[in-house]
C-alpha positions in Angstrom: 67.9 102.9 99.8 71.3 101.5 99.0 75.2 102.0 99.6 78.2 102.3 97.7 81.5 102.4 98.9 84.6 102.6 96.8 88.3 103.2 97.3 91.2 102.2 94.6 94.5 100.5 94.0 97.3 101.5 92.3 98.5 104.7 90.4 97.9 106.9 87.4 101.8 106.9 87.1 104.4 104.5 87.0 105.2 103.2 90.6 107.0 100.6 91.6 106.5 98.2 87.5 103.0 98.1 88.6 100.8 98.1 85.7 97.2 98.5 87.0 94.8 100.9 88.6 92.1 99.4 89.9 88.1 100.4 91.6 87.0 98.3 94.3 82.9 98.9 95.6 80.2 97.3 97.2 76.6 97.7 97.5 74.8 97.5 100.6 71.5 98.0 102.2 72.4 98.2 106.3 76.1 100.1 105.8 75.4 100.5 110.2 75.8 96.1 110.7 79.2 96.1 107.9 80.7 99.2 109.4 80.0 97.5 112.9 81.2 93.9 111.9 84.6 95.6 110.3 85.2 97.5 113.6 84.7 94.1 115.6 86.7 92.6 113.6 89.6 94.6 114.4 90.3 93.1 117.5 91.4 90.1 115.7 94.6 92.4 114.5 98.0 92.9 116.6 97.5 94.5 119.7 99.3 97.2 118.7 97.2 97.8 115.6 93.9 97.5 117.7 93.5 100.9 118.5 93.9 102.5 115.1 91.2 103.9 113.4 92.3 102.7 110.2 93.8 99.6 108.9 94.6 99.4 104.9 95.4 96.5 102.9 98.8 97.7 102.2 99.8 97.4 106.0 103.0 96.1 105.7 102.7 94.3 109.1 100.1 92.3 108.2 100.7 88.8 107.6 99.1 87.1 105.0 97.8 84.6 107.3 95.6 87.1 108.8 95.5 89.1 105.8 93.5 85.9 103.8 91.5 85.6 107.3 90.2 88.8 107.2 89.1 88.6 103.1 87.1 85.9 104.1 85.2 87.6 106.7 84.7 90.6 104.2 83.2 87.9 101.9 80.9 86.5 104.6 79.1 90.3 105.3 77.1 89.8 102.2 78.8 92.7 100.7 78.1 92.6 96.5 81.4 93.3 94.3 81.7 95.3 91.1 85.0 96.8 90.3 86.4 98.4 87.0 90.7 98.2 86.4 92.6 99.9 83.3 96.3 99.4 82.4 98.1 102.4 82.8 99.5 102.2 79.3 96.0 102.2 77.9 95.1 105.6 79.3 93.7 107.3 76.6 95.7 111.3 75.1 93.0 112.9 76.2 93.9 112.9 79.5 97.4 113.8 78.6 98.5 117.4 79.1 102.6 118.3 78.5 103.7 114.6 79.7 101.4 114.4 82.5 97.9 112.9 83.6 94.9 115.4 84.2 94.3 113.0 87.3 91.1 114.6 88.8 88.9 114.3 85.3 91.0 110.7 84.9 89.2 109.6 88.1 86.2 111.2 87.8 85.6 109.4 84.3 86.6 105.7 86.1 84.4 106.2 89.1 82.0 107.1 86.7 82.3 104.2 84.3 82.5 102.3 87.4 79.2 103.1 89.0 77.5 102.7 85.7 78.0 98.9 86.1 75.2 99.2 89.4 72.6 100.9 86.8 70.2 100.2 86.0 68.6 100.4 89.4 65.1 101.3 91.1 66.5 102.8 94.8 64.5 105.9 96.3 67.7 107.0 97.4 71.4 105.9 96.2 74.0 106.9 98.5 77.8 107.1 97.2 81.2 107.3 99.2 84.3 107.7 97.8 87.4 107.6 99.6 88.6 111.3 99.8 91.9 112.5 97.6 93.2 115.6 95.8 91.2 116.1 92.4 94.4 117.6 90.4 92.2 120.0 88.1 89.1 119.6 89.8 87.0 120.8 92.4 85.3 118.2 94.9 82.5 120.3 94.3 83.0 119.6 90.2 83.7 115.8 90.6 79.7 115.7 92.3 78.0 117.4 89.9 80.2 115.6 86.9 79.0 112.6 88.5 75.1 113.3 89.2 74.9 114.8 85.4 75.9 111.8 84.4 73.7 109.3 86.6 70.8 111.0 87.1 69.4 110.5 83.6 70.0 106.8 84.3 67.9 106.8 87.2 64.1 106.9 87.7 62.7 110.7 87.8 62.1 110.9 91.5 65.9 109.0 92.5 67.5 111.0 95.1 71.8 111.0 94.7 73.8 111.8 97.6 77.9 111.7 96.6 80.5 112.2 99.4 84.1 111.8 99.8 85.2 110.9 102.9 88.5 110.2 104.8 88.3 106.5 105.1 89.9 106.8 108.5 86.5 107.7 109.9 84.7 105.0 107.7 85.0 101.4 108.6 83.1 100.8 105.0 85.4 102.6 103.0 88.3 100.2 104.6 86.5 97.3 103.2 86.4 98.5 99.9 90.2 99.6 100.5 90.6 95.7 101.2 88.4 94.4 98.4 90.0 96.9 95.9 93.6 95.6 97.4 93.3 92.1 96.9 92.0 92.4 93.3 94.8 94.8 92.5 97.0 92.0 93.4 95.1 89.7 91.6 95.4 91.3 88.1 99.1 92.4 88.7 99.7 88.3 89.1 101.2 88.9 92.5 101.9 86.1 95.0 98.6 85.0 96.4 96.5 87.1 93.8 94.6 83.5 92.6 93.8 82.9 96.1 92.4 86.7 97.3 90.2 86.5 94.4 89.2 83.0 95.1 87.8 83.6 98.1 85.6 87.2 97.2 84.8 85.6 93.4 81.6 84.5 95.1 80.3 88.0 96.0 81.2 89.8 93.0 78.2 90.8 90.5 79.5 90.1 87.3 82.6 90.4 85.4 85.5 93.3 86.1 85.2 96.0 84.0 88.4 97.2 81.8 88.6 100.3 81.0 89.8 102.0 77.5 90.6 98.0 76.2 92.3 98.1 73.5 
């Protein structure tokens, strides 16, 4: 049986000059001994952050001292890295309605292109969580079965696909993916420290990232 956790960085739309979007994800076998090692680790935080049940990347009380520290704990749970990234500007007309993005099938096709990069692969069982967000257009319910139509012929006859979205509040998992996906947002955008965050998680990542709609 095996894992996935993803969350992302960035936007669809313009915010703030930033240019990228970015999918963060790991692979895992025992999600029980990362989620429990991410929860430990909390108590390494402020003690005014200890209690919360989430803590993102973007926490703007995080120093970066702490911030690398806790990047190179992530990269010592033996987590495995793929991640995909587009530029906003590439984002292709299709997904262009009236001057504005059809966001839920955008993401849908990205998380899709994104978990392609794990296949082929021979797992009884492949269990997926996404971090849960409004699906403009979209249905959760159609974002699943867009997503199983188009692994399940990829997979071997008998492969069981379980796809949740869940509110990364309650998932220590999805927070690392939220951290993984943060640092190589800032990594691609050439922000201060970006060379160094992806220094230190280069090691666990399978592969190259993939871009999406190149041109």
């Amino acid at each position: 049986m095996a894992y996935i956790f993803l969350d992302e960085s960035g936007q669809f739309t313009k915010h703030n000059n930033e240019e990228y979007f970015v999918v963060g994800t790991f692979i895992i076998g025992d999600p029980k001994r990362t989620e429990k090692a991410f929860k430990s680790w909390h108590k390494r935080f402020p003690r005014k952050m200890r209690r919360l049940s989430e803590i993102k990347w973007s926490t703007t009380s995080i120093d970066n001292k702490l911030r690398i520290k806790t990047l190179k704990y992530i990269s010592k749970l033996d987590v495995r890295i793929k991640y995909s990234y587009l530029l906003r500007k590439n984002i292709p007309k299709e997904y262009k309605y009236k001057g504005k993005i059809k966001s839920g099938l955008l993401y849908t096709n990205v998380i899709g292109e994104t978990l392609d990069m794990y296949l082929p692969i021979n797992e009884k069982e492949l269990k997926i969580f996404c971090d849960k967000r409004h699906l403009k257009g979209l249905k959760e319910s159609d974002f699943k079965s867009i997503l199983k139509a188009r692994l399940l012929p990829q997979l071997p006859s008998n492969t069981i696909i379980e796809i949740r979205m869940i509110d990364s509040s309650t998932s220590a998992n999805i927070q690392i993916a939220d951290w993984i996906a943060g640092a190589l947002f800032k990594y691609l955008e050439k922000r201060d420290q970006g060379d160094e965050y992806f220094s230190i998680l280069k090691n666990n990542i399978l592969g190259e990232g993939k871009e999406l709609f190149k041109k």
